[in-house]
KOLMAR-618909 format. One record per residue: x, y, z of N, C-alpha, C in turn. Coordinates in steps of 0.001 Angstrom, whole numbers, plus 500000, padded with zeros to 6 digits. Example, Ala and Ser with C-alpha at 12.3 -4.5 7.8 and 13.67 -1.06 7.14 Angstrom:
513190494310507800512300495500507800513200496700507800512850497750507080513670498940507140512900500030507870
This chain:
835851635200215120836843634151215115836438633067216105836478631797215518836173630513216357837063630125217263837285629925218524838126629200219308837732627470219329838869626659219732838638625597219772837258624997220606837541625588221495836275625185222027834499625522221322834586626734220560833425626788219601833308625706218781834621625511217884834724624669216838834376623278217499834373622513219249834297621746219346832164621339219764832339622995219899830879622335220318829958622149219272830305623396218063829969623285217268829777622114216197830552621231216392830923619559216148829621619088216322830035619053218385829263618251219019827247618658218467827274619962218474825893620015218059824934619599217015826234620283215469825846619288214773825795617842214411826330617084215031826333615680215260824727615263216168824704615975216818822988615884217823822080616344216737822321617584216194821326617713214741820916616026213966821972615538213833821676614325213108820646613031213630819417613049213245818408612594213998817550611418213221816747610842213767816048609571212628815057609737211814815509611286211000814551611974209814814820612759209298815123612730208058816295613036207180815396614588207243814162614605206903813862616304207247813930617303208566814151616180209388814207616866210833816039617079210762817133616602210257818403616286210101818496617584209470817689618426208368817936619422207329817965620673207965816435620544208659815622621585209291816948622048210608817251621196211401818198621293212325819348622078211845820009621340211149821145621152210615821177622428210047820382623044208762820184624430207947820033625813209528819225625587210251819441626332211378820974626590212121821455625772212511822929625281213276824090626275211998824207626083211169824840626435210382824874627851210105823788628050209724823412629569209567823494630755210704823085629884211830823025630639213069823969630545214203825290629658213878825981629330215484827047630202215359827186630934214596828445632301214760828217633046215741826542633175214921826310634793216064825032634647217487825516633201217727824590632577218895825052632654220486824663633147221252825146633686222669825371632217223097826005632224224170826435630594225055825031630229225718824041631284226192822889630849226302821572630478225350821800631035224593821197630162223060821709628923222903823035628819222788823520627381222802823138626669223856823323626997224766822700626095225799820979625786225315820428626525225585818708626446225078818482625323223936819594625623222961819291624520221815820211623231222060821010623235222407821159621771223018819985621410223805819401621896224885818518621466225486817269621312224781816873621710224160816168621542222712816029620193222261817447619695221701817605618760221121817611617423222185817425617640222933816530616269224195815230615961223257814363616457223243813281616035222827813187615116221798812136614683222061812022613424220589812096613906219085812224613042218061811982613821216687810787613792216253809830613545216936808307613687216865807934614670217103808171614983218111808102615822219143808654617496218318810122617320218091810819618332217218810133618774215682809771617656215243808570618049213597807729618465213951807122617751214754805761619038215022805917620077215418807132620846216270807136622105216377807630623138215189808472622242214501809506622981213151808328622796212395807359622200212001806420622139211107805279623076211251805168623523212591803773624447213045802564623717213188802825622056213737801512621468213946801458621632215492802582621405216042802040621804217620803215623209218161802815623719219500803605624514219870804470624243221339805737624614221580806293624140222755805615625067223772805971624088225341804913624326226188805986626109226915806955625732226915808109626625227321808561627723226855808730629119226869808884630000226258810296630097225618810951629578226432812316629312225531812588628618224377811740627368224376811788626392223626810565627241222334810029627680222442809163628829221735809808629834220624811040630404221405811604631464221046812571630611220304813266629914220254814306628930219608813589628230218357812511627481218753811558626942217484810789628036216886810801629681217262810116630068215860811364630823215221812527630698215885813978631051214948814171630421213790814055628718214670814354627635213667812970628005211866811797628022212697810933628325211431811376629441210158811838630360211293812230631347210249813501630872209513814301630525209950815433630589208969815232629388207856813948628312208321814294627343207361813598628233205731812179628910206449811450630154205246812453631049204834813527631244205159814005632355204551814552632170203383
């Protein structure tokens, strides 16, 4: 069950999903959806912080042309990979 405050961040995140590339917008967005039920407050945190980065920056990691330098940011972008393959 969602409390307001889920439902609000949950807002707020997907609204930051929304980015200047309609495949980086999907890729995000198809992740967020699928995954923010059963996402700890520190996952959420991690992927907001995530979503700082550029959308250059973000395709090349969701795409598998480059890899993040950070293990967190690692563990979050090969989630994101998987769920977009699944």
């Amino acid at each position: 069950m969602q409390t307001p405050s889920m439902d609000r961040d949950y807002a707020r995140l997907r609204w930051q999903c929304r980015r200047g590339m309609l495949e980086l917008d999907l890729i995000l967005q198809h992740y967020l959806d699928a995954q923010f039920d059963t996402m700890k407050p520190q996952e959420i945190q991690h992927f907001t912080q995530l979503l700082t980065q550029s959308d250059q920056t973000l395709l090349a990691w969701c795409l598998g042309y480059q890899a993040p330098e950070h293990a967190q940011d690692q563990h979050i972008i090969q989630h994101i990979r998987q769920s977009v393959s699944a």
